[in-house]
N, C-alpha and C positions, 0 to 999 in steps of 0.2 A: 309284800311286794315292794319293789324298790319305785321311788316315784318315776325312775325313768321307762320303767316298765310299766308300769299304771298309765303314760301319757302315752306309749304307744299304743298300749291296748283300746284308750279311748278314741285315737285318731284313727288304728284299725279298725275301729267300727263302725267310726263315720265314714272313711273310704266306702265299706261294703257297703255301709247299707245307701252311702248316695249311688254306688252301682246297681242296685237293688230297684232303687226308684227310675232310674233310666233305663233299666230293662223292663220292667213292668210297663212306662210309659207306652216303650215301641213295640213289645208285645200287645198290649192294648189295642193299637190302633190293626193289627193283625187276629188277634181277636173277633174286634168287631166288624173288617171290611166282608166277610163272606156273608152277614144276613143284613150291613145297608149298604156295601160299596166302599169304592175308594170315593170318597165325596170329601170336601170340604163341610160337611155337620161332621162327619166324622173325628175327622184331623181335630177341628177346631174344639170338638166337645171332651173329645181326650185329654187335649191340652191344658183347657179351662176347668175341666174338676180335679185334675193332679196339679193344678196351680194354685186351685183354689182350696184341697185339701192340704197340700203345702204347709200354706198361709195359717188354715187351723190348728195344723200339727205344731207351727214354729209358738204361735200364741199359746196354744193349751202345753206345750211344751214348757216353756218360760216360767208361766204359771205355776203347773208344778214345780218343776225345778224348783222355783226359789221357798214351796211348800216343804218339798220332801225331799232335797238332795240325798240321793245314794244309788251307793252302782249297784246295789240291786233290783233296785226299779226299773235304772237307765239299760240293763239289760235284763230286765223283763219286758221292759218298751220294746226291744228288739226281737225276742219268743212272742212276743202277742203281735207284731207285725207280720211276725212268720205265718201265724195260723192263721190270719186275716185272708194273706197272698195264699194260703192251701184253700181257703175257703174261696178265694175270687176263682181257684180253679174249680172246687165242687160247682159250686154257681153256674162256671160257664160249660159245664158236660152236662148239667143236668136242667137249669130255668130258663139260659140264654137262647136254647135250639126253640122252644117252643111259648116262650114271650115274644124274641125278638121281631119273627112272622107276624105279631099283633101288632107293635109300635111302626109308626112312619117313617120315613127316611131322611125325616128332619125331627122329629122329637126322641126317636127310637137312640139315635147313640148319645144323647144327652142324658136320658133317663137308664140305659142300661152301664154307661159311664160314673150314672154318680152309684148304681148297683154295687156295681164291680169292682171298681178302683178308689172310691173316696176312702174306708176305712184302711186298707193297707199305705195308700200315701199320704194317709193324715198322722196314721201311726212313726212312719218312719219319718215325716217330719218334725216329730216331736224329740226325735233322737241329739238335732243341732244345737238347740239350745241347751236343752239336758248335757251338754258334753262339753260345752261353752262351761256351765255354772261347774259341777266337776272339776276341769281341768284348771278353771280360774282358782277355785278353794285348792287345790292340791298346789298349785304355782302363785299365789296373791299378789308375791312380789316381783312377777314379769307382767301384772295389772290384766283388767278384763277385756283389752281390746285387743292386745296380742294370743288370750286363749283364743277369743272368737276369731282372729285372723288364722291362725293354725286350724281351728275343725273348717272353717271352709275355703281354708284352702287344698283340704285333702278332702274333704266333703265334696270339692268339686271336679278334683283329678279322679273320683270313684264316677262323677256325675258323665266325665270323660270315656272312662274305661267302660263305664257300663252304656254308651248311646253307640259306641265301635265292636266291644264284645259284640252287643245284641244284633247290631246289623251285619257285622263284616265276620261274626265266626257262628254266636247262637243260633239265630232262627235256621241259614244256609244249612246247618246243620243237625240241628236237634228235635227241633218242632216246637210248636206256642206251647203245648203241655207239658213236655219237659223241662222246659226255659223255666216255667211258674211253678212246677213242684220242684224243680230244682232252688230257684230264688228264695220259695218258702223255708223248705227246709234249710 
């Protein structure tokens, strides 16, 4: 593979999968509003375990990466994200309908949030860095702050594409379960 094809392929995949994490986001919060509401626990709890799983994924990302660079990992990182988001949907057809009635309407979407959503967006923020270390060792001599300025800067035109897909074409059209076995697969 030519290097100029290896750097797109890496930046194609940070594109998708930051769209990946902005659909999940706002599907999440459509998820959860039918058993606590449109409420701010809601909004806020959404936002703070897919920030906060972020956060993990960029650290445990790093990490590895400088353990085990290889693009077989970096895209096994991205299959093991997928079955994560296949499994947030098993989750939400089958333990959400009949937990969620138990939990309150201020601890209920904090707790069914870190359920659902921590492993798929902890997963896929482990993708950035990983893509960062990659693209640097494949380019050394354009140094490491111009790799990491390239993944997110397309890391975050996907982060774009997927907060407008998901509002202004997916949900209007497709439904939360589609959106999420779609995303995963």
């Amino acid at each position: 593979m030519s290097a100029r094809n290896y750097k797109f392929g890496l930046l194609l995949s940070v594109t998708l999968t930051g769209m990946a994490v902005l659909i999940i986001e706002i599907t999440a919060t459509r998820i959860l509003v039918p058993f606590f509401g449109n409420s701010i626990f809601t909004f806020s709890s959404v936002i703070s375990i897919i920030l906060a799983a972020l956060s993990l994924g960029y650290y445990f990302g790093g990490r590895l990466s400088d353990r085990k660079p290889s693009d077989v990992l970096f895209f096994s990182l991205i299959v093991l994200a997928g079955f994560t988001v296949l499994l947030l949907q098993l989750l939400n057809a089958t333990l959400l309908p009949g937990l969620a009635y138990k939990l309150s309407m201020i601890n209920g979407p904090l707790i069914t949030s870190v359920m659902l959503f921590l492993l798929p967006a902890m997963f896929l923020g482990m993708l950035s860095p990983f893509a960062i270390k990659l693209l640097h060792a494949s380019h050394a001599e354009k140094g490491v702050g111009n790799a990491a300025g390239l993944v997110f800067f397309w890391s975050t035109l996907g982060i774009i594409a997927g907060s407008l897909s998901a509002g202004f074409l997916l949900i209007p059209h497709w439904g939360v379960s589609h959106i999420v076995i779609g995303v995963g697969l």
